[in-house]
PDB file of N, CA, C and O in Angstrom:
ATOM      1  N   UNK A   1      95.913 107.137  88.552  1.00  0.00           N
ATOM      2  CA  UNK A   1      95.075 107.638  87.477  1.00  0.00           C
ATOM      3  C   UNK A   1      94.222 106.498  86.943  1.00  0.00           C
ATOM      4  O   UNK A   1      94.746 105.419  86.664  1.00  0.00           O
ATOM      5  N   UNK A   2      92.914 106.714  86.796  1.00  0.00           N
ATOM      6  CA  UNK A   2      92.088 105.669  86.427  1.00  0.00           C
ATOM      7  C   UNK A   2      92.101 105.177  84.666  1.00  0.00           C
ATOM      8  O   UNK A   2      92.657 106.025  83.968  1.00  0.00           O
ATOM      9  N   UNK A   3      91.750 104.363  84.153  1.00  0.00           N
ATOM     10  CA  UNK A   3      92.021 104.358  82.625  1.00  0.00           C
ATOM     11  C   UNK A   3      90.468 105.092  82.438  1.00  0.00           C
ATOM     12  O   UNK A   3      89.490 105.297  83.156  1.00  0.00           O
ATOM     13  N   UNK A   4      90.854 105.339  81.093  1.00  0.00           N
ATOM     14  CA  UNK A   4      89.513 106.653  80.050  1.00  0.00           C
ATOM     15  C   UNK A   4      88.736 105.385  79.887  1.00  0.00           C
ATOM     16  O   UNK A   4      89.113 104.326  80.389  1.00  0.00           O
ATOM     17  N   UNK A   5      87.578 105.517  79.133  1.00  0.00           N
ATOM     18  CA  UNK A   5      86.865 105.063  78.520  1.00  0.00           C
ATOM     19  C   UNK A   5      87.652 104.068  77.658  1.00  0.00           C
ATOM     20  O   UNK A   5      87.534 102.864  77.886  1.00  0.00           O
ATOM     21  N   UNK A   6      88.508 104.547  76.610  1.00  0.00           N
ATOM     22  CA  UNK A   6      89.391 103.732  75.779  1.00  0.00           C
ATOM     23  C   UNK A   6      90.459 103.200  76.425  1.00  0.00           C
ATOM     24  O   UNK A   6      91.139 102.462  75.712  1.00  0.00           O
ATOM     25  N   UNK A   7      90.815 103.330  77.506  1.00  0.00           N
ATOM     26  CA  UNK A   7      91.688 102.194  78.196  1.00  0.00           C
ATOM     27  C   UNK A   7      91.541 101.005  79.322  1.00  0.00           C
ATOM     28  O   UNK A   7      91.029 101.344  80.389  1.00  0.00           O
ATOM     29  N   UNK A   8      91.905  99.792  79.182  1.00  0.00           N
ATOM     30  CA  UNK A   8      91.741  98.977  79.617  1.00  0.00           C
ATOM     31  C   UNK A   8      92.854  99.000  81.136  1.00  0.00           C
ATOM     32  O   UNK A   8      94.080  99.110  81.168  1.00  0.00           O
ATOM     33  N   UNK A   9      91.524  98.798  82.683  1.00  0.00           N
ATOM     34  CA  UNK A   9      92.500  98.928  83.753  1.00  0.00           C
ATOM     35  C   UNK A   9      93.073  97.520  84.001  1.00  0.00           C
ATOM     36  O   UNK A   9      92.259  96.599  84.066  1.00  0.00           O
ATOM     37  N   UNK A  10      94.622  97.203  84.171  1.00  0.00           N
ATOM     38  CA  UNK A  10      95.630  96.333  83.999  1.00  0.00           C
ATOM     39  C   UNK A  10      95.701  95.906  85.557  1.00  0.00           C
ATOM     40  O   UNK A  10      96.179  96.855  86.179  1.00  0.00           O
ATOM     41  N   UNK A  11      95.374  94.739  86.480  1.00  0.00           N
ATOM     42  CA  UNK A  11      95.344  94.825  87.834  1.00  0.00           C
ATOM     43  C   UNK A  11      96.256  93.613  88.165  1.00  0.00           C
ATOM     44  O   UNK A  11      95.881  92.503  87.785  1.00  0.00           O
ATOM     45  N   UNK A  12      97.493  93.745  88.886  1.00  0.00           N
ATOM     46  CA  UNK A  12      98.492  93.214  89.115  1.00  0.00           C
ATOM     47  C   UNK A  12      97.905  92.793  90.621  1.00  0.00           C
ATOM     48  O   UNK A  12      97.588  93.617  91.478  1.00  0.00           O
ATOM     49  N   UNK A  13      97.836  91.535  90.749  1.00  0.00           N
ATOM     50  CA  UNK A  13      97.082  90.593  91.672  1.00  0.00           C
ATOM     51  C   UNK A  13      98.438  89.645  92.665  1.00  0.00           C
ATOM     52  O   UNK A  13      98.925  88.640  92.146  1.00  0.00           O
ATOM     53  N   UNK A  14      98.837  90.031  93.836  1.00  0.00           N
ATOM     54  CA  UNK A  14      99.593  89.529  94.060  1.00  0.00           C
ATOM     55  C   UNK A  14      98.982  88.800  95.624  1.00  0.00           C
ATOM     56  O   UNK A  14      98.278  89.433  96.410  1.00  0.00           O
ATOM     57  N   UNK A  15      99.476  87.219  95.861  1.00  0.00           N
ATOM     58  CA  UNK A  15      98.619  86.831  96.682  1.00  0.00           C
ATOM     59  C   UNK A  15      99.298  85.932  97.923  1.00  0.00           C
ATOM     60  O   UNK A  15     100.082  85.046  97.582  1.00  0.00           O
ATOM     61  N   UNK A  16      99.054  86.105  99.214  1.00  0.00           N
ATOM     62  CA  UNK A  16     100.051  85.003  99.680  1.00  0.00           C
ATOM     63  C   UNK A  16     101.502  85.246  99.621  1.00  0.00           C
ATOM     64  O   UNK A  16     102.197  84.359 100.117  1.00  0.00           O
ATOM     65  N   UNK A  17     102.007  86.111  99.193  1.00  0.00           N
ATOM     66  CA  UNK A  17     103.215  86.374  99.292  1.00  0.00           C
ATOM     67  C   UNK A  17     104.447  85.763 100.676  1.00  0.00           C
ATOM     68  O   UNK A  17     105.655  85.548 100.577  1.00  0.00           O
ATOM     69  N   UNK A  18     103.585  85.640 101.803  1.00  0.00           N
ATOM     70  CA  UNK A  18     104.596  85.204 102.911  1.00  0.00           C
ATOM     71  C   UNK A  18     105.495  85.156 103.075  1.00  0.00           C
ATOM     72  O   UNK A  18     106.015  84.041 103.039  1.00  0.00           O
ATOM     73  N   UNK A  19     106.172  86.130 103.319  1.00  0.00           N
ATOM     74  CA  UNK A  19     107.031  86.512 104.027  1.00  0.00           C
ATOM     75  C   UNK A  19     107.577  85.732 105.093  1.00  0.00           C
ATOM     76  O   UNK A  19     106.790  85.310 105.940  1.00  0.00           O
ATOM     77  N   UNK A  20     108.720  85.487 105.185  1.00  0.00           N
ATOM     78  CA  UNK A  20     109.215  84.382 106.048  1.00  0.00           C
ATOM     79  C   UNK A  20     110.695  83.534 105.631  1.00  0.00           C
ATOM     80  O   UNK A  20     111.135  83.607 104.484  1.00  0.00           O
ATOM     81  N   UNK A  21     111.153  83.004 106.342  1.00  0.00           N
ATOM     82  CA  UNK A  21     112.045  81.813 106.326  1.00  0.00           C
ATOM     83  C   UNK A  21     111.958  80.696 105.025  1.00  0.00           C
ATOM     84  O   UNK A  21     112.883  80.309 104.311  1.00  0.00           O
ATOM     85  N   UNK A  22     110.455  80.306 104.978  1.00  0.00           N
ATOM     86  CA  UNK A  22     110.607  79.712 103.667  1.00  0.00           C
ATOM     87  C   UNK A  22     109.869  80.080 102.369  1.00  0.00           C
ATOM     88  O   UNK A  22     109.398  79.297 101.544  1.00  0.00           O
ATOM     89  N   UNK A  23     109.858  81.630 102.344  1.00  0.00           N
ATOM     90  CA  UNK A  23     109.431  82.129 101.438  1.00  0.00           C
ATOM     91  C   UNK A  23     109.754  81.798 100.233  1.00  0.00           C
ATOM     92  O   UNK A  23     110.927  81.444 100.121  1.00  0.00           O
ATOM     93  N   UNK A  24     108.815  81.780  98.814  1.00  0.00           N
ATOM     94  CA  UNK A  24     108.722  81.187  97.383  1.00  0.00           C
ATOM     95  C   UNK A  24     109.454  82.090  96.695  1.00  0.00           C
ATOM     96  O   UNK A  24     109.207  81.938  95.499  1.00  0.00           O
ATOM     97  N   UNK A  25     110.475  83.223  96.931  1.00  0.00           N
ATOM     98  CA  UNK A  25     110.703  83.991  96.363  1.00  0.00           C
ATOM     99  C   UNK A  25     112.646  83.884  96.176  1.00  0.00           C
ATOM    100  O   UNK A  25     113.197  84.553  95.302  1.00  0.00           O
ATOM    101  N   UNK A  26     113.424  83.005  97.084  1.00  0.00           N
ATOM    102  CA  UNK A  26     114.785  83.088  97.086  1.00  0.00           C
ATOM    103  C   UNK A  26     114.979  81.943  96.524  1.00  0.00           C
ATOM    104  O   UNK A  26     116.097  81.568  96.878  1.00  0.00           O
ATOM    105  N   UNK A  27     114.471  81.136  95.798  1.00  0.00           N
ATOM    106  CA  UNK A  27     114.776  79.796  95.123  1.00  0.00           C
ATOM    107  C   UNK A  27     115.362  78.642  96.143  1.00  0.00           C
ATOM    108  O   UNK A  27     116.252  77.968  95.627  1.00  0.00           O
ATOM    109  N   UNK A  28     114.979  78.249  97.672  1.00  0.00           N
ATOM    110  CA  UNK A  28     115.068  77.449  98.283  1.00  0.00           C
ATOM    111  C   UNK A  28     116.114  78.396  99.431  1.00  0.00           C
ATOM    112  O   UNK A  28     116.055  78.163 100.639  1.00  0.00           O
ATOM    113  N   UNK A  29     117.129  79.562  98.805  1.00  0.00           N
ATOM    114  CA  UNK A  29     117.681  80.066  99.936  1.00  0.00           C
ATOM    115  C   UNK A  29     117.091  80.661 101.249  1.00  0.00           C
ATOM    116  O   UNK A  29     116.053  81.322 101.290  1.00  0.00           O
ATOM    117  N   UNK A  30     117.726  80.408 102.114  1.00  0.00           N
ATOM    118  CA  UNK A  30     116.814  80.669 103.518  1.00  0.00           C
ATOM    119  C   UNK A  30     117.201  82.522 103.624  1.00  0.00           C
ATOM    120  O   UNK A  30     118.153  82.665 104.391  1.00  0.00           O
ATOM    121  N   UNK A  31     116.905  83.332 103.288  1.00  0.00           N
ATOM    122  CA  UNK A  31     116.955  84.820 103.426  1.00  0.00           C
ATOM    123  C   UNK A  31     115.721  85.042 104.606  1.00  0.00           C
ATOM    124  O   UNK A  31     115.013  84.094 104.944  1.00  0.00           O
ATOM    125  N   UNK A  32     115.545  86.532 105.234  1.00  0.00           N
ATOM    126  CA  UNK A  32     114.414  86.565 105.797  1.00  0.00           C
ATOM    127  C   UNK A  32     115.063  88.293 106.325  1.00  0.00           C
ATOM    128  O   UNK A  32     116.247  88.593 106.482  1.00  0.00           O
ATOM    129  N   UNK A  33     114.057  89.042 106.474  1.00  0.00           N
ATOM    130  CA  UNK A  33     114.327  90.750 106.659  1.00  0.00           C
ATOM    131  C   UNK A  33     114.390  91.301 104.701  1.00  0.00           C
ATOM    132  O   UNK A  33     113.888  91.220 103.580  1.00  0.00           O
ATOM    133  N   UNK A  34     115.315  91.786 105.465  1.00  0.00           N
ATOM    134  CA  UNK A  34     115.499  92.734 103.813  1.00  0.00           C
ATOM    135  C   UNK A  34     115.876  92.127 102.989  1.00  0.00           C
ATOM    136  O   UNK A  34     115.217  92.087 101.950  1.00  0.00           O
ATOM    137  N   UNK A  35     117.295  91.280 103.122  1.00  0.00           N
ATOM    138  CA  UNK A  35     117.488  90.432 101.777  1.00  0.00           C
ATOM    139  C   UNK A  35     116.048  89.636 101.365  1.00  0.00           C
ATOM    140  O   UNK A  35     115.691  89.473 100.198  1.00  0.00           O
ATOM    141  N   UNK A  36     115.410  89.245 102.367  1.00  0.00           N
ATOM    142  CA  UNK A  36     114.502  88.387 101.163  1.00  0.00           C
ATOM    143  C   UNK A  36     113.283  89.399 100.996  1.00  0.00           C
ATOM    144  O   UNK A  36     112.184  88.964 100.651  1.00  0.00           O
ATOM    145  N   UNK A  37     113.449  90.497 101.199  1.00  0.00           N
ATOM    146  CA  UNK A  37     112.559  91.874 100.722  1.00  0.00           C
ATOM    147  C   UNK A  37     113.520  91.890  99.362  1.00  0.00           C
ATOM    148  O   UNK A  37     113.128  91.549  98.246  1.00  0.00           O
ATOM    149  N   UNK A  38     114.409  92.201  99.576  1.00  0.00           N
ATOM    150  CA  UNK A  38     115.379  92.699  97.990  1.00  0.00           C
ATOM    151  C   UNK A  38     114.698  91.086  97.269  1.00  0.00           C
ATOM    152  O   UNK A  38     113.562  91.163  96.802  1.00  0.00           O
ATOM    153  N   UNK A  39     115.148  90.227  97.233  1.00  0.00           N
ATOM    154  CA  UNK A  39     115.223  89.251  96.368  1.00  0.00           C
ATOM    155  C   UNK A  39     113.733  89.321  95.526  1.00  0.00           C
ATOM    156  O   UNK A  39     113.520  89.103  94.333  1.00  0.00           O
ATOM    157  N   UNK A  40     112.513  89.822  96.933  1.00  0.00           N
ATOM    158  CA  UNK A  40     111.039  89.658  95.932  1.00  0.00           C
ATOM    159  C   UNK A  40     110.656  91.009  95.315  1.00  0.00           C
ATOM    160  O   UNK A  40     109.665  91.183  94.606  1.00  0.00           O
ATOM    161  N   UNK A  41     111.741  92.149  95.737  1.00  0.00           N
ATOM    162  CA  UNK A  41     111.347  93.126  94.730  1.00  0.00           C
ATOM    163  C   UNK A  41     112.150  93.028  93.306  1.00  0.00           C
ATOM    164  O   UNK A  41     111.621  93.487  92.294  1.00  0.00           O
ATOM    165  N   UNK A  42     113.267  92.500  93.262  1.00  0.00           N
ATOM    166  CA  UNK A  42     113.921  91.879  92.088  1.00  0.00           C
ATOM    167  C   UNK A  42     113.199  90.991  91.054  1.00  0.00           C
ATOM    168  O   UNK A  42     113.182  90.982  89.823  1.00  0.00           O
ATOM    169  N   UNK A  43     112.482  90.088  92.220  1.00  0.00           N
ATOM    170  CA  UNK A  43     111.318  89.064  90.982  1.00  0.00           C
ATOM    171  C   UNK A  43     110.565  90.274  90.723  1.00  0.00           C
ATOM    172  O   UNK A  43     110.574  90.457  89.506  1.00  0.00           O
ATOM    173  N   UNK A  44     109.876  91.239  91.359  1.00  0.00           N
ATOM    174  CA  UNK A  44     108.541  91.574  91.157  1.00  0.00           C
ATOM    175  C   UNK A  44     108.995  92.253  89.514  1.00  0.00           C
ATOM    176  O   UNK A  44     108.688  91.839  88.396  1.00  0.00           O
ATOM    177  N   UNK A  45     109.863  93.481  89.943  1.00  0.00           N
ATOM    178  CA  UNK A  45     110.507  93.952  88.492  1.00  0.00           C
ATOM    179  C   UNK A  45     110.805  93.367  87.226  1.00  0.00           C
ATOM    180  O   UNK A  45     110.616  93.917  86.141  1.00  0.00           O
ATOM    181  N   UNK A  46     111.370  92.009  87.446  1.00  0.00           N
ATOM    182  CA  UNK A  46     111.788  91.377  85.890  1.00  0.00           C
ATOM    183  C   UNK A  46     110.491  90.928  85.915  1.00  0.00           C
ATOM    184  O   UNK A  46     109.996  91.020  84.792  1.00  0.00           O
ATOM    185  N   UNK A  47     109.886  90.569  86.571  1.00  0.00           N
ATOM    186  CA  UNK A  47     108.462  90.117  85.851  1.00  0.00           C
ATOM    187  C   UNK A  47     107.548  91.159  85.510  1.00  0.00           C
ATOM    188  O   UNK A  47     106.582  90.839  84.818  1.00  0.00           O
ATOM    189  N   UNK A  48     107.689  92.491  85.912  1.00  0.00           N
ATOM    190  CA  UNK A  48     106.831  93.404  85.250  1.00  0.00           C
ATOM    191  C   UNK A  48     107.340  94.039  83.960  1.00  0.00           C
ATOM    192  O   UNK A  48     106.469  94.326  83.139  1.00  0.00           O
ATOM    193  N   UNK A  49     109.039  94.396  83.541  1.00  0.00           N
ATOM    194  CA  UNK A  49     109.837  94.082  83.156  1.00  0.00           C
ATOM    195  C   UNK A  49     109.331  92.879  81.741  1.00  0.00           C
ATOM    196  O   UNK A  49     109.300  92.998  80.516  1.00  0.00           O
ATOM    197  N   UNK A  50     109.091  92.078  82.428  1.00  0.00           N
ATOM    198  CA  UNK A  50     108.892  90.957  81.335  1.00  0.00           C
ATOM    199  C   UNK A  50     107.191  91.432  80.345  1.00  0.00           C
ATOM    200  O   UNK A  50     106.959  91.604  79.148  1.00  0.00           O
ATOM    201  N   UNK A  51     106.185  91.504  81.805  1.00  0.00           N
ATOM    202  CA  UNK A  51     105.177  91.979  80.390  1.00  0.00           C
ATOM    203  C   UNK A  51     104.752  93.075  79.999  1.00  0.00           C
ATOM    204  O   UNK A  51     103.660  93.364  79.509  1.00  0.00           O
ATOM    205  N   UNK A  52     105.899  93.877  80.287  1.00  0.00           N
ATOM    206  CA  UNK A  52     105.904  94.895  79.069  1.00  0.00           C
ATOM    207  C   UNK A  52     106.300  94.723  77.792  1.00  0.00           C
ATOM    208  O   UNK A  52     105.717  94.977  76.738  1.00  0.00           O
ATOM    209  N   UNK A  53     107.708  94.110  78.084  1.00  0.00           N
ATOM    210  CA  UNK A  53     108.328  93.964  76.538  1.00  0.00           C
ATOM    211  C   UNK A  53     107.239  92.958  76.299  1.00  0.00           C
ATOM    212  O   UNK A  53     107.030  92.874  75.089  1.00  0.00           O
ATOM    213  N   UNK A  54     106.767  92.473  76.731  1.00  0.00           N
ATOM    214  CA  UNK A  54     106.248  90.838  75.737  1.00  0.00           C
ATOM    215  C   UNK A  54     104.872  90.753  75.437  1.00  0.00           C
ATOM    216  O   UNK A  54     104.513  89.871  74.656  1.00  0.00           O
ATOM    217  N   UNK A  55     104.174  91.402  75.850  1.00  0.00           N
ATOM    218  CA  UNK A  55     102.635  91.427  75.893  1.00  0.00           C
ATOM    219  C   UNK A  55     102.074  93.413  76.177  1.00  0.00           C
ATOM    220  O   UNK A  55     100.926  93.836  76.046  1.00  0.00           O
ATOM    221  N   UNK A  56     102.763  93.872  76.396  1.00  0.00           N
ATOM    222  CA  UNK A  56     102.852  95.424  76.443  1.00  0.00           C
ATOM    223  C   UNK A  56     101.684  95.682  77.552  1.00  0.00           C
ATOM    224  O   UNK A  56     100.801  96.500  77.291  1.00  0.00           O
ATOM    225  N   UNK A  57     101.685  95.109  78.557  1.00  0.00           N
ATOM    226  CA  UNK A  57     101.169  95.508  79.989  1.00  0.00           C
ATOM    227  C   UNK A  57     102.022  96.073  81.083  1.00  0.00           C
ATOM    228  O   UNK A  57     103.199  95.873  81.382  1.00  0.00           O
ATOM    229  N   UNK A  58     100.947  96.950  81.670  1.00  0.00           N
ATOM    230  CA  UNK A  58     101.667  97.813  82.354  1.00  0.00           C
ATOM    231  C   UNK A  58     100.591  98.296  83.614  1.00  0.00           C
ATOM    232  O   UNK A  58      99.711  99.154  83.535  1.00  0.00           O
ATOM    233  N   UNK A  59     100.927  97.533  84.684  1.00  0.00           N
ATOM    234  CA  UNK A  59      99.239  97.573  85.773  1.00  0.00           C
ATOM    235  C   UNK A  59      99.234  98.661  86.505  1.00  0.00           C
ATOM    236  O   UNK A  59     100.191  99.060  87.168  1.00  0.00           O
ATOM    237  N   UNK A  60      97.838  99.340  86.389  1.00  0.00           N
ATOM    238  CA  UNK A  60      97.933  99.950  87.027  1.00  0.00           C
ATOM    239  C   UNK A  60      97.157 100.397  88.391  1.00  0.00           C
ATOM    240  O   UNK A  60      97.190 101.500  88.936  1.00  0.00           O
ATOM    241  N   UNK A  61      96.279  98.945  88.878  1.00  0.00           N
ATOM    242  CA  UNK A  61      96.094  98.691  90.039  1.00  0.00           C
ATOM    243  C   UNK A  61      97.026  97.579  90.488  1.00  0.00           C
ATOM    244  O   UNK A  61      97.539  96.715  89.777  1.00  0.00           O
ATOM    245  N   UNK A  62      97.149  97.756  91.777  1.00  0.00           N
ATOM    246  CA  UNK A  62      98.006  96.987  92.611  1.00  0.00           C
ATOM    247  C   UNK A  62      96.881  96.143  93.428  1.00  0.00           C
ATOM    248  O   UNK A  62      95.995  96.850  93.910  1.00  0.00           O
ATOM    249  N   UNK A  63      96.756  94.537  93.696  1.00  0.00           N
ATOM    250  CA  UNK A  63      95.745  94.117  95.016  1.00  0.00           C
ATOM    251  C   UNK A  63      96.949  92.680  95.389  1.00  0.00           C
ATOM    252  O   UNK A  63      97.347  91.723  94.725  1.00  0.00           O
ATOM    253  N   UNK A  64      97.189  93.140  96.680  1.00  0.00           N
ATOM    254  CA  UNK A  64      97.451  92.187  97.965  1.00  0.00           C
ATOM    255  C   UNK A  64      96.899  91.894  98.645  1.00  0.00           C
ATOM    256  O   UNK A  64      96.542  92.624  99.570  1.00  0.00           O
ATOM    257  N   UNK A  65      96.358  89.940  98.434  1.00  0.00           N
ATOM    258  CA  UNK A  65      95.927  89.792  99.239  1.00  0.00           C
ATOM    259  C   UNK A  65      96.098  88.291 100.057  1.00  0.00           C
ATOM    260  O   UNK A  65      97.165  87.782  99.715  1.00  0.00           O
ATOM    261  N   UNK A  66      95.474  87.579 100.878  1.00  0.00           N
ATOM    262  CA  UNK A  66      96.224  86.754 101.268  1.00  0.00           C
ATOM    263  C   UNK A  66      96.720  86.637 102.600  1.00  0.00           C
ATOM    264  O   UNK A  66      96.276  87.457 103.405  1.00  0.00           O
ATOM    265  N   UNK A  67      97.785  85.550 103.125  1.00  0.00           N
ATOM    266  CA  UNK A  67      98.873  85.685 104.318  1.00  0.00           C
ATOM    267  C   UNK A  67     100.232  86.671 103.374  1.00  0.00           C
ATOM    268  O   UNK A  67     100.803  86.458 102.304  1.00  0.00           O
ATOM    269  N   UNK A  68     100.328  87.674 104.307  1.00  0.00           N
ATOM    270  CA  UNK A  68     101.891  88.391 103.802  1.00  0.00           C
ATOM    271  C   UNK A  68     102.686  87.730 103.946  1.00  0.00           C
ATOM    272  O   UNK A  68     103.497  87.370 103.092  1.00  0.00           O
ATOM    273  N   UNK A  69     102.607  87.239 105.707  1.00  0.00           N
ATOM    274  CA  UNK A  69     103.769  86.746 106.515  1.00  0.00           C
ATOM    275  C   UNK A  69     103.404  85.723 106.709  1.00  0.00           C
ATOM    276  O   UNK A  69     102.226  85.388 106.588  1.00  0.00           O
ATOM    277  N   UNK A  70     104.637  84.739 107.172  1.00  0.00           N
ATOM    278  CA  UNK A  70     104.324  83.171 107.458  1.00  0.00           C
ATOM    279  C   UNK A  70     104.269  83.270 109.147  1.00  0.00           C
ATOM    280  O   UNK A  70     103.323  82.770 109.756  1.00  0.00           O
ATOM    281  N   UNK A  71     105.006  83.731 109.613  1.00  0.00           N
ATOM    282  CA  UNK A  71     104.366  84.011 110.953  1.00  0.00           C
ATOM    283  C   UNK A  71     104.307  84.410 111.827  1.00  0.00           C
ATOM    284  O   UNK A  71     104.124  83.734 112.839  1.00  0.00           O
ATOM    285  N   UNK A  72     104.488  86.195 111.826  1.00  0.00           N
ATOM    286  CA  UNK A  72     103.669  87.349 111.949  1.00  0.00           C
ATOM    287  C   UNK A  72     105.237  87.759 112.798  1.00  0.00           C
ATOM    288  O   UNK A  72     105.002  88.515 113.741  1.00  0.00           O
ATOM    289  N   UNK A  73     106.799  87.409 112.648  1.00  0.00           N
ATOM    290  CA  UNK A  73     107.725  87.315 113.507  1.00  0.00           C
ATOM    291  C   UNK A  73     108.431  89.164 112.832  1.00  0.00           C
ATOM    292  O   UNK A  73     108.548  89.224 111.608  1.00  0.00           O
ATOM    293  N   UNK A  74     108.673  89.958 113.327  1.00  0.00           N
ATOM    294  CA  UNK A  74     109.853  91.107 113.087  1.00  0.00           C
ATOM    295  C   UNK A  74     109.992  90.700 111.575  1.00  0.00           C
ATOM    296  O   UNK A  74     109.349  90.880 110.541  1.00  0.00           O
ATOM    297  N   UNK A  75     110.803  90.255 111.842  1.00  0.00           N
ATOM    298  CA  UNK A  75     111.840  90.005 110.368  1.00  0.00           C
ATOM    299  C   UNK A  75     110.694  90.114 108.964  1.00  0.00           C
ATOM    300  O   UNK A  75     110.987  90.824 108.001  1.00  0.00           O
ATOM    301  N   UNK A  76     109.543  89.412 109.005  1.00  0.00           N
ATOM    302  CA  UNK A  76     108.854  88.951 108.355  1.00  0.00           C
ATOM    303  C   UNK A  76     108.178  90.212 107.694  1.00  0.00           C
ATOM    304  O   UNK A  76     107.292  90.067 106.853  1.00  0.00           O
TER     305      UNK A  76
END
């Protein structure tokens, strides 16, 4: 749904994400497949999670863009 006139559109910009072995998302743990899918949908939530309560945003475009994967392997 697009925002009205009186609402401001909120665009959650996510970039580079890479996917991989040494992905920025398990805090140095080596995960890769689903666990380190679970671990970056866990960040993604408390951080959306976070600016709601704190700043009362709530996006409602999504843009990925970037390398997904680190290098282009199954798992990734």
């Amino acid at each position: 749904m697009w925002p009205t006139s009186q609402e401001s559109a909120v665009i959650l910009h996510l970039s580079d994400l890479q996917f991989g072995e040494h992905n920025r998302f398990t805090n140095g743990k080596r995960y890769v497949g689903e666990k380190a899918n679970g671990v970056f949908l866990e960040r993604i939530l408390e951080d959306l999670e976070h600016l709601e309560k704190t700043y009362h945003l709530v996006p409602n475009i999504v843009v990925v863009t970037g390398d997904i994967a680190e290098r282009s392997e199954p798992d990734e």
